[in-house]
C-alpha positions, 0 to 999 in steps of 0.5 A: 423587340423584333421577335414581339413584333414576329410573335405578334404577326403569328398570333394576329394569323393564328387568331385569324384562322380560328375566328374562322370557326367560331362555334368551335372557339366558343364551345372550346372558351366554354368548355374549360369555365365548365371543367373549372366550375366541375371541380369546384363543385366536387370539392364542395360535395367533399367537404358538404360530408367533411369539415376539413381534410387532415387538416385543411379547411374547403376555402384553403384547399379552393385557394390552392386549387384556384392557384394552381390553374394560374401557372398551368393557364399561362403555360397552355396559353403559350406553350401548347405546341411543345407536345408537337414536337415529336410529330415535326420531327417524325414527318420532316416539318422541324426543317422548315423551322431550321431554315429560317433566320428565326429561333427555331423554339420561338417558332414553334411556340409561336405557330399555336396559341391556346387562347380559350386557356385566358377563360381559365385564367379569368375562372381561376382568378374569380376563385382566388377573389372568392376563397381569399374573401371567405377566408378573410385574408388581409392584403399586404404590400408586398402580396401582388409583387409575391403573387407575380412572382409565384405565378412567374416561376409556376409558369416556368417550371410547367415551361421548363418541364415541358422543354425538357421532356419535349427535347427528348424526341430528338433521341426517342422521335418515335415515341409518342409525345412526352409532353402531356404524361408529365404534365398530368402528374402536375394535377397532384398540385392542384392540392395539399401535398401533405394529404399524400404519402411521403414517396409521392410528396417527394417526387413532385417536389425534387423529382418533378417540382410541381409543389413549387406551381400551386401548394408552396407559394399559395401557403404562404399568401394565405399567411402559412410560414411552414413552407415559406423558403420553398415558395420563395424558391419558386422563381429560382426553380423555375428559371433554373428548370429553364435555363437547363431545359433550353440547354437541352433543347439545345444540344438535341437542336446539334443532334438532330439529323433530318428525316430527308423527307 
């Protein structure tokens, strides 16, 4: 309860420094709908000149698509600053964080707020609503428990991924941010992965699990059996890839050592 009401406290200060420049905020909200409705319309120029690709239908390949920027939303949305860190150790900052009677992580993620990245979680929605309308899915009972627990574990893997890589500054402070790389390989999941080779199915399933994200879970909501035990498994991923990435947190927390600055 105490770290809702800190994480609370921040945000209500962040919100208010950005109302501050409200152009900016707007023409940020705006931004993403446009980038959202952009690649919507490249994918129907796709599909104006083809029927499917290898096999997948444009309402299918949307849906996935539309899926894909749920988990990736919500991790902009909170955990934006992740890609910071290296700076706060490079100029000395991360002992402020240290000093406090806070969990230094909390702090961090608390210290930035992507909040246009809710108009990506209202555009993606809206695409979901659509392709599912066109494709004439039936909803059952067990879809919104299925659906939330996909958008759960998609959002954990993204947290996961990028704790894990945003730790390794604690070692290597002078390379530029790991963060931002590793989460564009995850543009891969914003589309069937069996339009791809083998070696990258591969990869960005057991190597950097961004199939579980988008393509696994969205499968099986369109009523697709073929990968339905890996989309289940996409919660057990995304908590594992946490646990394991805040216990690498951890231990370069232990390893680090101030700049003195």
């Amino acid at each position: 309860m105490r770290r809702i009401q800190l994480g609370l406290a921040f945000y209500a200060q962040f919100l208010k420094g950005m109302m501050a420049f409200r152009w900016d905020f707007w023409l940020n909200l705006t931004g993403i709908v446009i980038s959202q409705i952009l690649n919507v319309i490249m994918l129907t120029a796709i599909f104006s000149r083809i029927p499917h690709l290898q096999g997948w239908r444009f309402h299918e390949i949307l849906f996935i698509y539309g899926f894909s920027q749920l988990p990736l939303s919500f991790f902009y949305l909170f955990g934006s600053s992740l890609n910071s860190v290296n700076h706060l150790i490079l100029d000395g900052r991360l002992d402020q964080y240290l000093i406090r009677p806070v969990d230094p992580l909390f702090q961090i993620l608390a210290q930035d707020l992507g909040i246009q990245q809710v108009s990506g979680l209202f555009a993606s929605t809206a695409i979901i609503a659509y392709a599912t309308w066109k494709l004439g899915l039936v909803i059952t009972w067990w879809h919104p428990f299925a659906f939330a627990l996909f958008v759960y574990g998609g959002t954990a893997i993204y947290f996961g991924l990028a704790l894990m890589f945003a730790s390794l500054s604690f070692w290597y402070p002078e390379r530029a941010g790991f963060v931002w790389p590793i989460m564009s390989v995850g543009d891969f999941a914003q589309y069937p992965i069996t339009i791809y080779d083998r070696p990258i199915r591969l990869f960005i399933t057991w190597v950097l699990p961004f199939a579980f994200t988008a393509f696994f879970p969205a499968t099986l909501l369109m009523g697709i059996q073929t990968f339905a035990v890996y989309a289940w498994a996409t919660p057990i991923v995304g908590t594992v890839l946490m646990v394991a990435a805040y216990r690498v947190w951890q231990q370069g927390l232990r390893n680090y050592t101030s700049t003195g600055s």
